[in-house]
N, C-alpha and C positions, 0 to 999 in steps of 0.2 A: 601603498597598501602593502604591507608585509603579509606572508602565509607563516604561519606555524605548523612544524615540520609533525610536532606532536599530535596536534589535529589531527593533520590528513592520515597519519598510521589507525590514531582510533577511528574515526570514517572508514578507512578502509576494511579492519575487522571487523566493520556493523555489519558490512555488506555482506559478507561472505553466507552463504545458502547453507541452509544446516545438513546435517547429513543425512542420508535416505534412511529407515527401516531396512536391517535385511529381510530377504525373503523370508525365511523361516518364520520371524517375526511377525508378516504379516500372516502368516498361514499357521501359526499354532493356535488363534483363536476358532478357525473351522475345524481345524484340526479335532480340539477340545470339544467342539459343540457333532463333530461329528459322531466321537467316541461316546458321547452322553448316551445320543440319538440309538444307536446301535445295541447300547448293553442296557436301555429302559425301555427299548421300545420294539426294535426291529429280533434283538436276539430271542425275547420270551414270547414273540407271536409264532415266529418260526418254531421255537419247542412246543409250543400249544397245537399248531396244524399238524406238525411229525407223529403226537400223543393221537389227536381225533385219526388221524388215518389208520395209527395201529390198530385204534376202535374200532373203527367198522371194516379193515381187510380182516380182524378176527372175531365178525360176527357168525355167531352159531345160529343152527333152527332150533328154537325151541324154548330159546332166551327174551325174557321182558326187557322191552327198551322202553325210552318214552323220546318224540322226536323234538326238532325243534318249535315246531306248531305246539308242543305240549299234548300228542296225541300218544296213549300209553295204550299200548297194546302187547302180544307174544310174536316172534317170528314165526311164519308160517313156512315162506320158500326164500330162497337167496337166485337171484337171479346176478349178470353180470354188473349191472350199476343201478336196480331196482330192488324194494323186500318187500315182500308180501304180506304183512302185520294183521293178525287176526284182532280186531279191536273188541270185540265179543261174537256168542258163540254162533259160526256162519257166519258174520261180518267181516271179510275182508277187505282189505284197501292195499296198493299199491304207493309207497313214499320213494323216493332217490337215497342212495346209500349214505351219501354225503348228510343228510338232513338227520342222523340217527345223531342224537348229543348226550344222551348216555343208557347204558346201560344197565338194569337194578341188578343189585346182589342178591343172594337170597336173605338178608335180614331188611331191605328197603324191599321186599316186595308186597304188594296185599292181599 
């Protein structure tokens, strides 16, 4: 039986293992999908909670809000993390600061 010397070189080049990914390679697709995640998602929630806090650290007495329950009322007192909301006249209620979602202008008011 004769070997063919040709053979065995191509046999030998099937064999050979391909080459890895470099790192980078495999980590630019998180990469990418991190960067999405951040500027669709995590950066404008974060500007949205900055905005509502300027809202109610610069809540005045005296100003129409309406809360998140949808309960519209005027400030009556500003306590440390509670408001006092006059809902009509002699009706007050006590809401949490955080719950205040916006305040009226004077042309949204009624």
């Amino acid at each position: 039986m004769t070997f063919d010397l040709a053979y065995a070189d191509t046999a030998a080049q099937a064999v050979v293992p391909a080459s890895q990914p470099s790192t980078l390679g495999m980590l630019l697709p998180f990469l990418l999908m991190f960067a999405v995640f951040y500027f669709l998602m995590i950066r404008p929630q974060q500007k949205k909670m900055k905005d509502h806090e300027a809202l109610v650290n610069n809540l005045q007495k005296g100003e129409e809000v309406i809360t998140n329950a949808g309960i519209f009322g005027r400030i009556h007192g500003i306590a440390d993390k509670f408001i006092t909301l006059e809902v009509d006249s002699n009706v007050r209620i006590k809401v949490l600061k955080n719950q205040i979602a916006t305040v009226l202008k004077a042309e949204q008011k009624v």
